[in-house]
LOTITOR-441623 format. One record per residue (C-alpha): x, y, z; residue in one letter. Coordinates in pm, whole numbers. Example, Ala and Ser with C-alpha at 12.3 -4.5 7.8 and 13.67 -1.06 7.14 Angstrom:
<recs>
@east: 1230; north: -450; up: 780; rest: A
@east: 1367; north: -106; up: 714; rest: S
</recs>
This chain:
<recs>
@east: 13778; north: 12911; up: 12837; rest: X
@east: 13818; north: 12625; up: 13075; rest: X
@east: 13550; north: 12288; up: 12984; rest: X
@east: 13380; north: 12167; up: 13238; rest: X
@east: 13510; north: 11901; up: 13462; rest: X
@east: 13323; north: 11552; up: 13581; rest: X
@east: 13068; north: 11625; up: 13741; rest: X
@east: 13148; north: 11394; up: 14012; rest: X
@east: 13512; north: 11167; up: 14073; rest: X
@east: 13312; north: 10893; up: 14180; rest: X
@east: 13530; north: 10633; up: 14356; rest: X
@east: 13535; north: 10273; up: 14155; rest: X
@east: 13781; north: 9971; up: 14102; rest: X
@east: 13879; north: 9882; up: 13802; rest: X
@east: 13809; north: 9532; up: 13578; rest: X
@east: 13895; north: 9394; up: 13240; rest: X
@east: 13638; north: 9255; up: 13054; rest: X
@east: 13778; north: 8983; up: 12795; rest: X
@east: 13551; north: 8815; up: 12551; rest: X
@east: 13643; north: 8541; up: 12249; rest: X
@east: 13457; north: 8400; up: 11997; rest: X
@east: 13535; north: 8146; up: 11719; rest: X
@east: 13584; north: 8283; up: 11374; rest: X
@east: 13394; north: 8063; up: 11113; rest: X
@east: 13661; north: 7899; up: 10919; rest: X
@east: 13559; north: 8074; up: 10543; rest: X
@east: 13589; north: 8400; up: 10740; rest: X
@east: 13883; north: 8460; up: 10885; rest: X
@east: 14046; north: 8663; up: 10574; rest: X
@east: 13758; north: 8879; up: 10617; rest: X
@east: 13745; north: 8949; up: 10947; rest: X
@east: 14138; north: 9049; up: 10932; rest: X
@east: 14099; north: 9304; up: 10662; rest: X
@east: 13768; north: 9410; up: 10844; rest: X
@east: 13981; north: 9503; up: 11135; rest: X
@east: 14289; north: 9591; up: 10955; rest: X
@east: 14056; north: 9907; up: 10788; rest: X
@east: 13837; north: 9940; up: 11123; rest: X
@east: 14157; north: 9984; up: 11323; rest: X
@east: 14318; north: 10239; up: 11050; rest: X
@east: 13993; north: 10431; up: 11098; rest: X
@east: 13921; north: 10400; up: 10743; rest: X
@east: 13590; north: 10582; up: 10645; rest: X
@east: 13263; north: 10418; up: 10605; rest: X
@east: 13374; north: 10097; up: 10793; rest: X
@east: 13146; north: 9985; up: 11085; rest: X
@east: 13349; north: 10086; up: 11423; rest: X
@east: 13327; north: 10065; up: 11791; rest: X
@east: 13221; north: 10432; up: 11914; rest: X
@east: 13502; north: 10408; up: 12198; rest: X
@east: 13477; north: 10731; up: 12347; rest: X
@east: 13140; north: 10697; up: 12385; rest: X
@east: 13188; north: 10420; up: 12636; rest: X
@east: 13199; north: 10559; up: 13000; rest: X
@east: 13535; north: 10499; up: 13199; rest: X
@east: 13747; north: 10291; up: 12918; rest: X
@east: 14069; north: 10309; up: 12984; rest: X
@east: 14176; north: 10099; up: 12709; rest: X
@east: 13986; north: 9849; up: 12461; rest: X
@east: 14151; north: 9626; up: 12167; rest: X
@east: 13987; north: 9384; up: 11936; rest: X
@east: 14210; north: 9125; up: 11760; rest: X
@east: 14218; north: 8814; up: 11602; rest: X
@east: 14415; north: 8523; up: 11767; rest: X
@east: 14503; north: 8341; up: 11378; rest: X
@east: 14467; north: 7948; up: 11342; rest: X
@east: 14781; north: 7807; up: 11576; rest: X
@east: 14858; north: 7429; up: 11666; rest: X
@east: 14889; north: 7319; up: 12042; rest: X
@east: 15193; north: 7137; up: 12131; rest: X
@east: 15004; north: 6787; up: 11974; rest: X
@east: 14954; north: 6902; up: 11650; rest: X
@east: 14605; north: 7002; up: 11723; rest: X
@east: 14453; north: 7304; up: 11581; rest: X
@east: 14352; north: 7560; up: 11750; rest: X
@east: 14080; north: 7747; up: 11487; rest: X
@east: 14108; north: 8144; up: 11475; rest: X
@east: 13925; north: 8337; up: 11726; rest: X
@east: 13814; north: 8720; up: 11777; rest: X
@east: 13947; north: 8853; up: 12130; rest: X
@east: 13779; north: 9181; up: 12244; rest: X
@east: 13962; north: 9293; up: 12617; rest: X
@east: 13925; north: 9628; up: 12760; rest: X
@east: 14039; north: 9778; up: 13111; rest: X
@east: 13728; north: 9978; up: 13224; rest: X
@east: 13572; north: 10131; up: 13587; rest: X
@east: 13334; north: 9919; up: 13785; rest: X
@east: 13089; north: 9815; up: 13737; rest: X
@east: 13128; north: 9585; up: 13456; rest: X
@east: 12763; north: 9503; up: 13404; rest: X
@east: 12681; north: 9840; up: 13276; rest: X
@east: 12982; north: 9837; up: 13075; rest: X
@east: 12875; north: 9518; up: 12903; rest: X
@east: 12516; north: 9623; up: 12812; rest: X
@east: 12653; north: 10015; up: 12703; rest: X
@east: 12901; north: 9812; up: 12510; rest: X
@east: 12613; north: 9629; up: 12322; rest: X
@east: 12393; north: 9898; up: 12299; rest: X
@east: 12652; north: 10155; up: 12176; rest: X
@east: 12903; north: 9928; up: 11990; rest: X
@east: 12608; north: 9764; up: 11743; rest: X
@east: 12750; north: 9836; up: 11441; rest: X
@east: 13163; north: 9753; up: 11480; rest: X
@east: 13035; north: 9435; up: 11707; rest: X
@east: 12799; north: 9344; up: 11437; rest: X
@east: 13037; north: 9334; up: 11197; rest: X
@east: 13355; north: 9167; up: 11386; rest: X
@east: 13144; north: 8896; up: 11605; rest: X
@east: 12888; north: 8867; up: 11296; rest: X
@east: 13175; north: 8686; up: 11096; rest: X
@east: 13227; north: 8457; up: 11445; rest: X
@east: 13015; north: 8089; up: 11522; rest: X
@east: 12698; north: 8143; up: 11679; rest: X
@east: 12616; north: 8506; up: 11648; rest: X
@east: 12298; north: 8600; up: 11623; rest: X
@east: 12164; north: 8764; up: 11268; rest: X
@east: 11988; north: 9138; up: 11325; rest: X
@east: 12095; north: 9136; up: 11702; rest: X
@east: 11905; north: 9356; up: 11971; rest: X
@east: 12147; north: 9511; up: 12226; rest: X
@east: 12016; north: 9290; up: 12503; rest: X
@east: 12097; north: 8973; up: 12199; rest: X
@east: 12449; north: 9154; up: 12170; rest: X
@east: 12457; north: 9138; up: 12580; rest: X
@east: 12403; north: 8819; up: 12611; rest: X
@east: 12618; north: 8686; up: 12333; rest: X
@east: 12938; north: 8895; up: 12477; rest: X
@east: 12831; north: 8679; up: 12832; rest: X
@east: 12822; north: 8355; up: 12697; rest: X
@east: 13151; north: 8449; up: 12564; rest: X
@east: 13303; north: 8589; up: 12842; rest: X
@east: 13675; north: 8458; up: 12918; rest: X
@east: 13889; north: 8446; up: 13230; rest: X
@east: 14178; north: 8645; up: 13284; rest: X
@east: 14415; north: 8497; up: 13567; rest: X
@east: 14632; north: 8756; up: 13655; rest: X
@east: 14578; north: 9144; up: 13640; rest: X
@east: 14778; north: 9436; up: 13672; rest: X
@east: 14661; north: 9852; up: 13737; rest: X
@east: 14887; north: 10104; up: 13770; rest: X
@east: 14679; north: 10272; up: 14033; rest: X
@east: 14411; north: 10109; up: 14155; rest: X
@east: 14081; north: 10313; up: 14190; rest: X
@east: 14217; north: 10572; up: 13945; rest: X
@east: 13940; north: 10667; up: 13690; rest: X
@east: 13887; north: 10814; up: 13338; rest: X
@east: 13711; north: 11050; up: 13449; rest: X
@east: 13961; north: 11179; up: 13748; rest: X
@east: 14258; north: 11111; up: 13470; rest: X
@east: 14092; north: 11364; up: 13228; rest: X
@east: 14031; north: 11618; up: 13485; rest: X
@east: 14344; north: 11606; up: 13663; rest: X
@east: 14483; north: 11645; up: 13300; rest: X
@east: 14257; north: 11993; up: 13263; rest: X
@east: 14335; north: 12118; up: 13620; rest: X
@east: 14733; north: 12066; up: 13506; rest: X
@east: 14624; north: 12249; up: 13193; rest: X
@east: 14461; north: 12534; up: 13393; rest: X
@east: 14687; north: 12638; up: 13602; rest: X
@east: 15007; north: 12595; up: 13385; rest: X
@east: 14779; north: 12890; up: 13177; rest: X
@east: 14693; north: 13077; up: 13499; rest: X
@east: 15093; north: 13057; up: 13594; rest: X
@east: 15158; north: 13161; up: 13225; rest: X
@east: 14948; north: 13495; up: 13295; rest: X
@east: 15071; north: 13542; up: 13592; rest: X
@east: 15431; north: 13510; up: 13443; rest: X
@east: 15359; north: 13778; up: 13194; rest: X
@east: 15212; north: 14036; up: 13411; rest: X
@east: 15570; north: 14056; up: 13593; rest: X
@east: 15426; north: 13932; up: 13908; rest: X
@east: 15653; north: 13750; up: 14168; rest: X
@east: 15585; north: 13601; up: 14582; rest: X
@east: 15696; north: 13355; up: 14792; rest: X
@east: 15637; north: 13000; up: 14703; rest: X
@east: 15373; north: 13006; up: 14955; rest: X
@east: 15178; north: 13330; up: 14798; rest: X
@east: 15183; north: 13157; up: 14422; rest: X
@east: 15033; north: 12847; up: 14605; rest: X
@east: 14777; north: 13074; up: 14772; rest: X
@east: 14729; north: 13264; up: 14423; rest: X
@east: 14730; north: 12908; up: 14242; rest: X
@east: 14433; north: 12805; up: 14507; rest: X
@east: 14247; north: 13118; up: 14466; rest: X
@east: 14225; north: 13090; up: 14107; rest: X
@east: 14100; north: 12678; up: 14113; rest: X
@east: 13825; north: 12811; up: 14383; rest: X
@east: 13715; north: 13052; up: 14176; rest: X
@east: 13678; north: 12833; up: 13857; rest: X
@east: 13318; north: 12647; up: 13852; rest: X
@east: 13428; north: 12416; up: 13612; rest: X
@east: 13743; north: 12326; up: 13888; rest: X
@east: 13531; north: 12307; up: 14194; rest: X
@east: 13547; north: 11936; up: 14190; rest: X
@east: 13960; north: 12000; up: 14286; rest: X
@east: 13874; north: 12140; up: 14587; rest: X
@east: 13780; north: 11778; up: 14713; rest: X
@east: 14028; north: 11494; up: 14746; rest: X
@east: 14001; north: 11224; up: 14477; rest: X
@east: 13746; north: 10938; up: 14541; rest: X
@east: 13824; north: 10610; up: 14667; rest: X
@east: 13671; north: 10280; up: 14537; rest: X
@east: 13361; north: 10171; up: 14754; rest: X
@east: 13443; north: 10062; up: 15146; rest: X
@east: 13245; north: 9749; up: 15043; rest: X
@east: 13467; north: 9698; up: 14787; rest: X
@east: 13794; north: 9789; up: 15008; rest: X
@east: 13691; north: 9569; up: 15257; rest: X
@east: 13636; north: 9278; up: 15020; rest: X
@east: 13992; north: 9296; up: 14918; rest: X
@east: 14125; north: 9336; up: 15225; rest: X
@east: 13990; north: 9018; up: 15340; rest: X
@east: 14127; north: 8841; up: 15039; rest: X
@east: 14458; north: 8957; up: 15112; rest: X
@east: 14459; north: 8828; up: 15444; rest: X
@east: 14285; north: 8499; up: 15388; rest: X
@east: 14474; north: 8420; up: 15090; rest: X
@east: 14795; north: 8506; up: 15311; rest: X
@east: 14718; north: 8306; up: 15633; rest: X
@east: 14698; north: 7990; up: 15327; rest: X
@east: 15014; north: 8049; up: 15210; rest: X
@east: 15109; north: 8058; up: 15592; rest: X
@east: 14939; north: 7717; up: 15638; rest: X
@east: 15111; north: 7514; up: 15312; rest: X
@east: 15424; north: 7708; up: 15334; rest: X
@east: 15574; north: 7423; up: 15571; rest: X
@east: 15461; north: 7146; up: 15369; rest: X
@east: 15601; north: 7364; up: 15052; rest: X
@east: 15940; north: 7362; up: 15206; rest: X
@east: 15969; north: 7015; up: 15298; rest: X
@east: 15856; north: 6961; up: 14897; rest: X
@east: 16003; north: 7194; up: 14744; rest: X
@east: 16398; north: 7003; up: 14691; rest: X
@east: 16193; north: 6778; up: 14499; rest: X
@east: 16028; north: 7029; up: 14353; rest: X
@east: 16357; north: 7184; up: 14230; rest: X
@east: 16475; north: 6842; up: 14098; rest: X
@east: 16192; north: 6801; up: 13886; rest: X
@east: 16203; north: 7093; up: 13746; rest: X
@east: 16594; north: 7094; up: 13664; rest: X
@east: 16515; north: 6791; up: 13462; rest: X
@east: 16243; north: 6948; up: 13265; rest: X
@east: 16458; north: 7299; up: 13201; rest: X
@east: 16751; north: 6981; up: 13082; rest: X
@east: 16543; north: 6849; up: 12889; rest: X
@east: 16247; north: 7141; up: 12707; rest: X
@east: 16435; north: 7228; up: 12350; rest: X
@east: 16495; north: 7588; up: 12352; rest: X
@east: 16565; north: 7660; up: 11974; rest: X
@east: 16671; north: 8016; up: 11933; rest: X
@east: 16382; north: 8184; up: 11734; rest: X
@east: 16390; north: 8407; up: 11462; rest: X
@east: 16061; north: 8624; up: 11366; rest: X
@east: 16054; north: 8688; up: 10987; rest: X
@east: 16087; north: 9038; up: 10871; rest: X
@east: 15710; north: 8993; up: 10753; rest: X
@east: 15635; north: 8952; up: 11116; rest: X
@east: 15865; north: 9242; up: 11234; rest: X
@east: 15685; north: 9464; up: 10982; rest: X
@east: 15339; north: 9403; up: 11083; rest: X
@east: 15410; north: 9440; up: 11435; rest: X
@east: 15589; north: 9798; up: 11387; rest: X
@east: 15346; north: 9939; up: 11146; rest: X
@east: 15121; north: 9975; up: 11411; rest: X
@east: 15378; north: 10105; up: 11707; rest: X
@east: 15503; north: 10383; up: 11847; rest: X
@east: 15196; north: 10611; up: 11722; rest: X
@east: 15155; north: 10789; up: 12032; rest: X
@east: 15299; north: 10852; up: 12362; rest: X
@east: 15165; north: 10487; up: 12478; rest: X
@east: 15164; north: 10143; up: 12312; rest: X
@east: 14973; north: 9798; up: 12313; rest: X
@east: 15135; north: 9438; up: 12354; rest: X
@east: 14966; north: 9113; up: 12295; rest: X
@east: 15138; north: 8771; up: 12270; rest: X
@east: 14998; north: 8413; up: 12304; rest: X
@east: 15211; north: 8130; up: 12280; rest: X
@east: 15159; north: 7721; up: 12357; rest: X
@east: 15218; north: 7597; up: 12751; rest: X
@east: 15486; north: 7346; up: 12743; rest: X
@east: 15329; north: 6966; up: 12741; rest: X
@east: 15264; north: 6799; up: 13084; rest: X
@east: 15057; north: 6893; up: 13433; rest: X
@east: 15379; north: 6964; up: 13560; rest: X
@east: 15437; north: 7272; up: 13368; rest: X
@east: 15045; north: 7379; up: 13342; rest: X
@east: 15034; north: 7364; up: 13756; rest: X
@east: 15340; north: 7556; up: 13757; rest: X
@east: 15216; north: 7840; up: 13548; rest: X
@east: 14861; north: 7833; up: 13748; rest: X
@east: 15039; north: 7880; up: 14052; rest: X
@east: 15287; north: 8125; up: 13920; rest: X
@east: 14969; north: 8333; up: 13767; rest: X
@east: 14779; north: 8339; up: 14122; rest: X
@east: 15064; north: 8468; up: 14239; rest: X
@east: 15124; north: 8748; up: 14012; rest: X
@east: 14751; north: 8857; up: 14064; rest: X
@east: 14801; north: 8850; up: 14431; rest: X
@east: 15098; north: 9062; up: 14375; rest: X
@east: 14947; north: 9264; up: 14126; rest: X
@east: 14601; north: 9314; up: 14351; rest: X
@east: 14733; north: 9378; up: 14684; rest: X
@east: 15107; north: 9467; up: 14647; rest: X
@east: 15170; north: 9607; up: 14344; rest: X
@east: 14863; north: 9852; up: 14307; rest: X
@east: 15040; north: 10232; up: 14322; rest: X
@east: 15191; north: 10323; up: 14014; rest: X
@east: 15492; north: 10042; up: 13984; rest: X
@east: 15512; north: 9662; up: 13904; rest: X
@east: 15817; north: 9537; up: 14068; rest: X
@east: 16025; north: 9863; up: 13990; rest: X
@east: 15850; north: 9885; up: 13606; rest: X
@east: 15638; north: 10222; up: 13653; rest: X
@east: 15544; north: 10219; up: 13259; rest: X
@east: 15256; north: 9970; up: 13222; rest: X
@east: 14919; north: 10105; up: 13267; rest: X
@east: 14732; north: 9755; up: 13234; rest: X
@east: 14855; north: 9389; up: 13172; rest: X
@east: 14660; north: 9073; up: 13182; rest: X
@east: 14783; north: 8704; up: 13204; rest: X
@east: 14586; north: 8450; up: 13100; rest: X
@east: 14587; north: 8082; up: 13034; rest: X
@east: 14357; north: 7950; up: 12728; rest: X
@east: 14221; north: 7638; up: 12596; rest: X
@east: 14226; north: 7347; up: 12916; rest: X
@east: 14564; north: 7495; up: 12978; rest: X
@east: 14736; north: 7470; up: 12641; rest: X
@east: 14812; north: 7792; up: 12537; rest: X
@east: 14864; north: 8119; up: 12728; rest: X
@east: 14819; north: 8496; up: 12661; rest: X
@east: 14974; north: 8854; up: 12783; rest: X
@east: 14855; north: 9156; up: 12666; rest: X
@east: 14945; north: 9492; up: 12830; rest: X
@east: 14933; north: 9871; up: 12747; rest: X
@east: 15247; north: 10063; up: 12815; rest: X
@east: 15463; north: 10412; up: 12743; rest: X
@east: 15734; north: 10418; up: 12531; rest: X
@east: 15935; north: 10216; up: 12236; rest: X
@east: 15884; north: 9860; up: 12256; rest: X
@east: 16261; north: 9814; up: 12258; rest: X
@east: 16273; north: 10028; up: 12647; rest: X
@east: 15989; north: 9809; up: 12741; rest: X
@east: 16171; north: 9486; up: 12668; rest: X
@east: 16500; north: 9639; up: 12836; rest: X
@east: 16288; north: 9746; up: 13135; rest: X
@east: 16177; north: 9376; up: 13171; rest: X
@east: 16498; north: 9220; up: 13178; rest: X
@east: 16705; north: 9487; up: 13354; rest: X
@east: 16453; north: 9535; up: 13648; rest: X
@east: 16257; north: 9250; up: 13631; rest: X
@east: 16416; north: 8923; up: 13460; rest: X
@east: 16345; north: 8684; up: 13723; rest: X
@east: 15959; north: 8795; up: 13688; rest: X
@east: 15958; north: 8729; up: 13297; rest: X
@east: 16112; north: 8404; up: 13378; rest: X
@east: 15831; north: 8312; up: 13609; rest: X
@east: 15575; north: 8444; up: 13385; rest: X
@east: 15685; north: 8292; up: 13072; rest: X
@east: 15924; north: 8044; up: 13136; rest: X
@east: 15671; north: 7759; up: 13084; rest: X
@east: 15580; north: 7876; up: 12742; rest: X
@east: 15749; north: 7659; up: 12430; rest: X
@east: 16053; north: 7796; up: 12289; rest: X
@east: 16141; north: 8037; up: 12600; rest: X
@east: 16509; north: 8054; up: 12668; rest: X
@east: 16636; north: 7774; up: 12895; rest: X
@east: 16639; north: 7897; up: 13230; rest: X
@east: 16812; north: 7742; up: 13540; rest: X
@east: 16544; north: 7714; up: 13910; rest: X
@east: 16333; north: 7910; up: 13690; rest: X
@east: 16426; north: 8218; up: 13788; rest: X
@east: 16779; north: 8307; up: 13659; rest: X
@east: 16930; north: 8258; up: 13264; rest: X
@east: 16603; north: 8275; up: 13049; rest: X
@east: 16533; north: 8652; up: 12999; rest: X
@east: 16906; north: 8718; up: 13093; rest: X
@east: 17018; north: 8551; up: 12764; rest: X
@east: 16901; north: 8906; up: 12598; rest: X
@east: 16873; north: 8847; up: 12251; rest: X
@east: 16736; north: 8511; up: 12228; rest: X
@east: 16443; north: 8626; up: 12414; rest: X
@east: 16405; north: 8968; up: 12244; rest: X
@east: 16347; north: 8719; up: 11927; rest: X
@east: 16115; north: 8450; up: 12140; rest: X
@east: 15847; north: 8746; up: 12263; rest: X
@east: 15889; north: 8911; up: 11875; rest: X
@east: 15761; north: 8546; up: 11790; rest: X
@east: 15509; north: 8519; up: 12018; rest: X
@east: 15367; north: 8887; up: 11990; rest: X
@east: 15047; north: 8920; up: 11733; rest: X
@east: 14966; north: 9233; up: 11590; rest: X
@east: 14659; north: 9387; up: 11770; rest: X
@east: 14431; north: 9545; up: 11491; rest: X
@east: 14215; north: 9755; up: 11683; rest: X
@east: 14374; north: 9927; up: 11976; rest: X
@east: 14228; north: 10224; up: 12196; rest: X
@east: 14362; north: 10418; up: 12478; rest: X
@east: 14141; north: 10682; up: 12662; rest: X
@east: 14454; north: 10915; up: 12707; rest: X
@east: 14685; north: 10848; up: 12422; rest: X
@east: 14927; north: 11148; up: 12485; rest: X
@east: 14986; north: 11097; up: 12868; rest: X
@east: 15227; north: 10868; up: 13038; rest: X
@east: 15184; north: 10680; up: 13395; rest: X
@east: 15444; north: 10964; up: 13505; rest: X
@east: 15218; north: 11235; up: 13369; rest: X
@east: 14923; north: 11108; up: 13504; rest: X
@east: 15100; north: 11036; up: 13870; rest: X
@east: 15223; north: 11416; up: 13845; rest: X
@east: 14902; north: 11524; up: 13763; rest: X
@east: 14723; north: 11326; up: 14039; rest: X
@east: 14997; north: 11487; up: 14276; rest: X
@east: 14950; north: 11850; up: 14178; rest: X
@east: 14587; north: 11788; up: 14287; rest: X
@east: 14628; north: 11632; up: 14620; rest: X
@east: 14873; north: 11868; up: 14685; rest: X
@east: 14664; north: 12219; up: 14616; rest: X
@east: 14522; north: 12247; up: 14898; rest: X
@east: 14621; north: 12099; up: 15287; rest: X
@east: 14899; north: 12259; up: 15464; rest: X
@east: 15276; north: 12210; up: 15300; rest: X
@east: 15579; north: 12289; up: 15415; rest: X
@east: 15796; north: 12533; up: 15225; rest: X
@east: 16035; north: 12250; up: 15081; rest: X
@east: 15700; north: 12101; up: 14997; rest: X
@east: 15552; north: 12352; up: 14835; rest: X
@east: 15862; north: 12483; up: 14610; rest: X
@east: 15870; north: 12073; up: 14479; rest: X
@east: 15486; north: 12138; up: 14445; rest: X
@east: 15533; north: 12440; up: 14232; rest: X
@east: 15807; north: 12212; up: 14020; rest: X
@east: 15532; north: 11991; up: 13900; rest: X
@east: 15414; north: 12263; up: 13685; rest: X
</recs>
């Protein structure tokens, strides 16, 4: 018996909502074992009712442990809650403090300046004053829903049976009459009607908004680009002195390390990655990495927004962000696969783009123009991002068991049932299944 679909595929955008609070200094220990048994989903610890939360794609809650910036300074512990959900945010915030009382209660509770016996609209506004910037964010496929992921999941599911029946009644056609058969079947399923209708788009409001920002943000570069090239051998000059001069010590995580990180990988089909690390010292490296993070997002936003990130069609969200007046930086992403293919994908498709990214961060391979060497010299920065990865306690993906390949197949068997195909079309169509 088929379940019912959405109701509607309503069109929206997606956001990441990113919120950190201090951790009170005598509570830190607490809060990790809190999450450490909240993330194993042990029973009768307070928890975040996830699924309950419309259009989450993906949610973690972690603790970012006492660090020191790159003058000895401490940076106190702090609780980091991110998750990749569908516009509007607003209503994701105050179902978020409305549904999540008791797991927010008891992670934030242990964090300065929570309030004691919050109401959801006290939980709402706490989250907001707490609300953090991300600089740089990546979708797979922009406008892609939960709720059009899930049913393009069950329409997959559906007809793979339908095809299975078919199969064992002896019946055979042309490509063309299983596609009719195929279509005949999804019209005559209530709980599929919403497949007869091509997948929503986010809002034209919304379309044209972005649109706009592409080209604005373009004709700028247009207008500096000639003053950028007349600075940019000095530019290159300075920055060959600083990649002389930045130590690059080759580090080593400790087998604690690599244990904590892999007890909690490669559970599922997908994975999570979080790493913060310190910005090298000087404006000269912080402007750098601001302008190298509005340039990701612009790539991210308007380039790549359908299903790959410079070749790498495996991450489903990443964030970049910069932290603390610029002294420390942060990358978290959700992905498919080991963590070892996601590191090779990196720096066999991409290393001039992890170079770029992460280059600036203490302790990153040496790199030469800032684009080649660093990522290239394999192993040493293998060991640099084990380092700089922290174990995220509380992880949660919407659609643990599908892949950005399943879901683009599944998206694809929908916009191709119905339209007119032609027969190579239609027997690649038919593959899909």
């Amino acid at each position: 018996m088929l379940r019912r679909g959405p109701q509607a595929h309503k069109g929206a955008h997606q956001v990441c909502l990113a919120v950190r609070a201090t951790v009170r200094r005598e509570s830190v220990t607490e809060l990790l074992s809190l999450l450490e048994r909240m993330g194993g989903g042990e029973a009768g610890v307070p928890a975040i009712p996830f699924v309950k939360l419309r259009g989450v794609h993906f949610a973690r809650l972690l603790v970012l442990e006492d660090s020191t910036d790159v003058d000895e300074q401490l940076v106190p512990a702090s609780l980091l809650w991110m998750s990749d959900v569908d516009a509007p945010l607003e209503s994701h915030l105050d179902q978020l403090a409305a549904l999540g009382g008791p797991g927010l209660d008891a992670a934030f509770g242990l964090c300065e300046g929570y309030p004691p016996d919050p109401t959801p609209e006290m939980r709402s506004a706490y989250l907001r004053e707490h609300l953090v910037k991300t600089q740089a964010n990546y979708v797979n496929t922009v406008g892609r829903t939960v709720a059009q992921i899930h049913g393009e999941a069950a329409l997959r599911e559906a007809i793979e049976g339908f095809l299975d029946r078919r199969q064992s009644e002896g019946r055979s056609g042309t490509p063309e009459e299983v596609r009719a058969e195929i279509q005949a079947f999804v019209r005559g399923e209530p709980a599929l009607a919403w497949a007869t209708r091509r997948a929503a788009r986010p809002s034209l409001l919304w379309r044209c908004k972005e649109l706009l920002h592409a080209v604005v943000a373009a004709a700028g570069l247009v207008i500096v680009a000639p003053v950028a090239l007349v600075l940019l051998p000095v530019y290159a000059i300075v920055l060959r002195l600083h990649e002389r001069s930045d130590p690059a010590p080759h580090l080593y995580p400790t087998p604690k390390h690599e244990q904590r990180l892999a007890a909690i990988e490669d559970h599922v089909t997908q994975n999570q990655f979080s790493a913060a690390g310190n910005i090298k010292p000087g404006r000269f490296r912080e402007r750098t990495i601001r302008s190298v993070t509005w340039l990701i997002d612009y790539g991210a936003r308007h380039i790549f927004n359908r299903a790959s990130l410079a070749g790498i069609k495996t991450i489903h969200f990443a964030h970049w962000m910069i932290l603390d007046d610029g002294r420390r930086g942060l990358f978290t992403s959700n992905y498919d696969g080991s963590h070892e293919s996601y590191m090779d994908d990196f720096i066999d498709k991409i290393a001039f783009g992890v170079n770029l990214s992460f280059s600036s961060g203490v302790g990153f391979p040496k790199t030469r123009f800032l684009l080649f060497e660093g990522a290239r010299r394999e192993q040493e920065f293998k060991d640099f991002q084990r380092c700089m990865q922290i174990p995220t306690q509380v992880w949660y993906s919407a659609y643990p068991q599908l892949s950005t390949v399943n879901i683009e197949n599944n998206a694809l068997i929908r916009s191709g049932l119905f339209g007119t195909l032609t027969r190579p079309d239609t027997e690649a169509w038919l593959r899909r299944f």
